[in-house]
C-alpha positions in Angstrom: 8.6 -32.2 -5.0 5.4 -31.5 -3.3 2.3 -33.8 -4.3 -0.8 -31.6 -6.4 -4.0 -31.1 -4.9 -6.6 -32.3 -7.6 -8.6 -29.7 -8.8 -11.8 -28.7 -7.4 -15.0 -27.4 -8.6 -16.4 -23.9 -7.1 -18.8 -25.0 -4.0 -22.4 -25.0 -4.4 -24.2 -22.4 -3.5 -26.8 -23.8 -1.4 -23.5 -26.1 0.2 -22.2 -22.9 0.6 -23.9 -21.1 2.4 -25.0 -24.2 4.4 -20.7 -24.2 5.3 -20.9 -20.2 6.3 -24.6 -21.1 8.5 -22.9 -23.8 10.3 -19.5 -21.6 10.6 -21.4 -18.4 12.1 -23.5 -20.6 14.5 -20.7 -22.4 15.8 -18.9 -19.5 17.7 -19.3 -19.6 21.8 -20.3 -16.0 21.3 -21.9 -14.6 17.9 -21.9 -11.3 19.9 -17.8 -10.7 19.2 -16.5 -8.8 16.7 -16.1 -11.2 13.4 -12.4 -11.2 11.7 -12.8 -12.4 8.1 -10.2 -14.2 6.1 -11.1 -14.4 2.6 -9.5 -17.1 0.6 -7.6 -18.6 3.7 -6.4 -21.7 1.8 -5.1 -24.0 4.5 -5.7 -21.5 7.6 -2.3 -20.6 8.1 -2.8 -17.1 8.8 -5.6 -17.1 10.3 -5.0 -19.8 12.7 -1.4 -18.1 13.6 -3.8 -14.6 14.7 -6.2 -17.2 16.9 -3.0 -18.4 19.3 -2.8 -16.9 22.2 -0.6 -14.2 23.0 2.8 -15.3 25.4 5.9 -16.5 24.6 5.1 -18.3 21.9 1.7 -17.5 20.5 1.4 -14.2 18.4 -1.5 -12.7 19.9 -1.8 -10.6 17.2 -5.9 -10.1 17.4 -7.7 -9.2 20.6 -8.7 -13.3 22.6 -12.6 -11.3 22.3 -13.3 -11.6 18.4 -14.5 -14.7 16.1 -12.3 -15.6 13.2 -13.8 -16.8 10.1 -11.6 -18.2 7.2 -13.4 -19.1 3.2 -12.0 -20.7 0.3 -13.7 -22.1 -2.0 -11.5 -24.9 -1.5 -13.6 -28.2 1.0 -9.8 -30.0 1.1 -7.7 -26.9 2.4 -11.2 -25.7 5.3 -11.2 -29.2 6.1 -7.7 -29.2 6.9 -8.1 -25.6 8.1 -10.6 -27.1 10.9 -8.6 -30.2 12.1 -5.8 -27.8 13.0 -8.3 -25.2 15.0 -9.5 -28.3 16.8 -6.4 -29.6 17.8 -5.5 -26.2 18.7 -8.0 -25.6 20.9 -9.4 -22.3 18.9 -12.2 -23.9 17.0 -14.8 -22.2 19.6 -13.4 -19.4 17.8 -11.9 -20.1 14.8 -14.2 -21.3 12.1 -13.9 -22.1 8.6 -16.4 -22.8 5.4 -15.9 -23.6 1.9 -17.7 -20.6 0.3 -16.7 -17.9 -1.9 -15.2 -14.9 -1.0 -19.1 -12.7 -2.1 -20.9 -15.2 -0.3 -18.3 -15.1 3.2 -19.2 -11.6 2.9 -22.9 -11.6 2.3 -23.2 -14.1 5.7 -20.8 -12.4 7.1 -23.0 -9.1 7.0 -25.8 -10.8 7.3 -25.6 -12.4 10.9 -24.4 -9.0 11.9 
């Protein structure tokens, strides 16, 4: 049987949108078009679109664009983040503990 995550409270908001300011400065080039995953929980998706495309990776997003994944879970970004860095996509695949109004709101605003 798989273990429980404990239960976390909602992010701050001023944590928050600390997260997102450090996830949209982060990327090599702000410039790219921005792909947002909203309630990413561990990354999963997200990270699977950053791979490269070949025989292995998916490719499934252009290798120009910045990937951004929120939840308003800290344990499943954090995780999210160790696996883009030892990937090799976390110049551009970034993640913040945020909600999914306040991903968008940055999101639009650094735009």
């Amino acid at each position: 049987r798989a273990a429980a995550l404990p239960k976390e409270a909602p992010p701050r908001d001023a944590d928050a949108d600390a997260a997102l300011a450090l996830a949209l400065g982060g990327f090599d080039d702000p410039r790219l078009p921005l792909v947002l995953d909203l309630g990413c929980g561990f990354g999963t998706s997200l990270l699977s679109l950053s791979r490269p495309a070949g025989p292995v990776g998916a490719g499934l997003v252009p290798p120009r664009c910045n990937l951004l994944g929120c939840d308003s879970s800290a344990l499943k970004t954090a995780f999210a983040t160790g696996t883009a860095s030892r990937w090799g996509t976390a110049a551009t695949a970034r993640f913040a503990s945020a909600s999914a109004e306040r991903c968008l709101a940055a999101a639009a605003s650094s735009s």
